[in-house]
N, C-alpha and C positions, 0 to 999 in steps of 0.2 A: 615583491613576494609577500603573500599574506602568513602571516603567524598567527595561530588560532590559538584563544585562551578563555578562560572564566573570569568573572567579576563578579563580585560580592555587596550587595548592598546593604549590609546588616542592620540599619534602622530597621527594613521590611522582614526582616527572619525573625517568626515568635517561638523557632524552637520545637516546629509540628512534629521533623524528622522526614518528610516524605520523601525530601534525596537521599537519605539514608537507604529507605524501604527499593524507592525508585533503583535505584544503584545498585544494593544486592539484587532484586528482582532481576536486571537486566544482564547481571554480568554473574548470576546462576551462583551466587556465593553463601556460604553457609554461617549460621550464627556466629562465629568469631570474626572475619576479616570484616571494616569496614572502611572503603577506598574514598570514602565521603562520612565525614561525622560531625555531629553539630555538639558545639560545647557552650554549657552555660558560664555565665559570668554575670556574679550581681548575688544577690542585688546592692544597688549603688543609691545615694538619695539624688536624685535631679530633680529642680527644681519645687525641694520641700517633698517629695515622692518617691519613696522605693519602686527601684525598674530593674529589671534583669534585660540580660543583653544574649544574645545568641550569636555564634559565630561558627561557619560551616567551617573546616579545615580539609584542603585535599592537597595533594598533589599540585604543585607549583610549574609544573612544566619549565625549571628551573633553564636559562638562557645556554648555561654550563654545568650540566648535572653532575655530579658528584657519584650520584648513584648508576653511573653510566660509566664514568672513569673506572671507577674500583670492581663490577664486576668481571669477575674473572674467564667468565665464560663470552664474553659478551653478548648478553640475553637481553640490555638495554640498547638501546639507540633512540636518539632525539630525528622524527621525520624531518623533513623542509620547511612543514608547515609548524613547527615547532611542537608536534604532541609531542613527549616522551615513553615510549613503548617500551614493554615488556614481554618477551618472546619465553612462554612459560616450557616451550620442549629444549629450550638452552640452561635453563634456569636448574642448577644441581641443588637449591636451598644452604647454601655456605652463611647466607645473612650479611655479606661483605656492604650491601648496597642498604641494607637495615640501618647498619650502624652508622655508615657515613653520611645518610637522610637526615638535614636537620630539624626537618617535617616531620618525620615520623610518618612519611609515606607510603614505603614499600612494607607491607607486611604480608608474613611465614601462613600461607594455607594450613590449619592444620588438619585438613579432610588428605589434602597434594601432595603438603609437606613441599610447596612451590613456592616464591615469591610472588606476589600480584601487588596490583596499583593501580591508581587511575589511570587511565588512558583516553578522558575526554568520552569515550564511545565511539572510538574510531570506527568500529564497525556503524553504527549507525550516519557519523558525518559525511563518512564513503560514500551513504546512498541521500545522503543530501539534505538526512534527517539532525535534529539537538539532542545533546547528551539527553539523558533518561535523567540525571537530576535536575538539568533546566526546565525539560517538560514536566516534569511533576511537580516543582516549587509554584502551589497556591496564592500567593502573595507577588512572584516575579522577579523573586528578591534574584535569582543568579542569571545573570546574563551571558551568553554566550557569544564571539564571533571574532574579527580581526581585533588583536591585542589596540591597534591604533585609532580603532573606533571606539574600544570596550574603555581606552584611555581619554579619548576628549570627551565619553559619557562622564564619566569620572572627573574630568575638571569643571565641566558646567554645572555639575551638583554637589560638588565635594565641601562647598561655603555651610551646605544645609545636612548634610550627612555623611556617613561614614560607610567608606567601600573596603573591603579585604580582595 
């Protein structure tokens, strides 16, 4: 069974934002939600050099969501393929799945008054297409596909740099 996930190469993230932009564009969301967000960290001295460091934060498509137990409506479910989905005509806005996110993943529409979150782009993988933040990351930094390839990518280069 394949389980599909993201990988982070954060050496390659300088922090442009375009999965940000990518993500709201795609998933129609208004100035406040953002279901992909890049945070700065730094600057640090490496090697005698001030460097800031970038790191996307989304959605972990957690193995055993939290945010899936605790909804009360059940508006969450984790597919087969391991997305974690959000069924926003279940969703009454209670914030139950807010609070128990130790991401800080699910957040309050305040256009809906809904909960939303990443969902990968299940609408786009359905048709065979990559999330809208992989496609759009200039750099290459997120990589998308089977958690079990996105992990032995991750052990071959993990000597040399830093994956989320």
């Amino acid at each position: 069974m394949v389980e599909l996930s993201l990988l982070i190469h954060t050496d390659l993230c300088f922090g442009c934002q375009a999965c940000e932009v990518a993500c709201k564009q795609e998933n129609h969301l208004g100035v406040g939600p953002r279901w992909i967000r890049v945070i700065e960290a730094g600057p640090k001295e490496i090697g005698g050099e001030l460097k800031m460091s970038y790191i996307p934060i989304r959605c972990l498509h957690c193995a055993k969501p939290v945010c899936e137990q605790t909804c009360p409506t059940g508006a969450i479910h984790k597919r087969i393929d391991g997305i974690v989905v959000l069924n926003a005509d279940l969703c009454t806005g209670c914030k139950a799945c807010i609070e128990a996110c130790p991401f800080g993943a699910p957040q309050l529409n305040p256009e809906t008054k809904v909960v939303g979150k990443c969902t990968l782009c299940v609408h786009r993988i359905d048709k065979g297409l990559e999330p809208a933040c992989v496609a759009a990351c200039p750099t290459r930094a997120i990589h998308f596909g089977d958690i079990n390839r996105l992990t032995e990518l991750k052990r071959k280069d993990s000597a040399n740099s830093i994956f989320w």
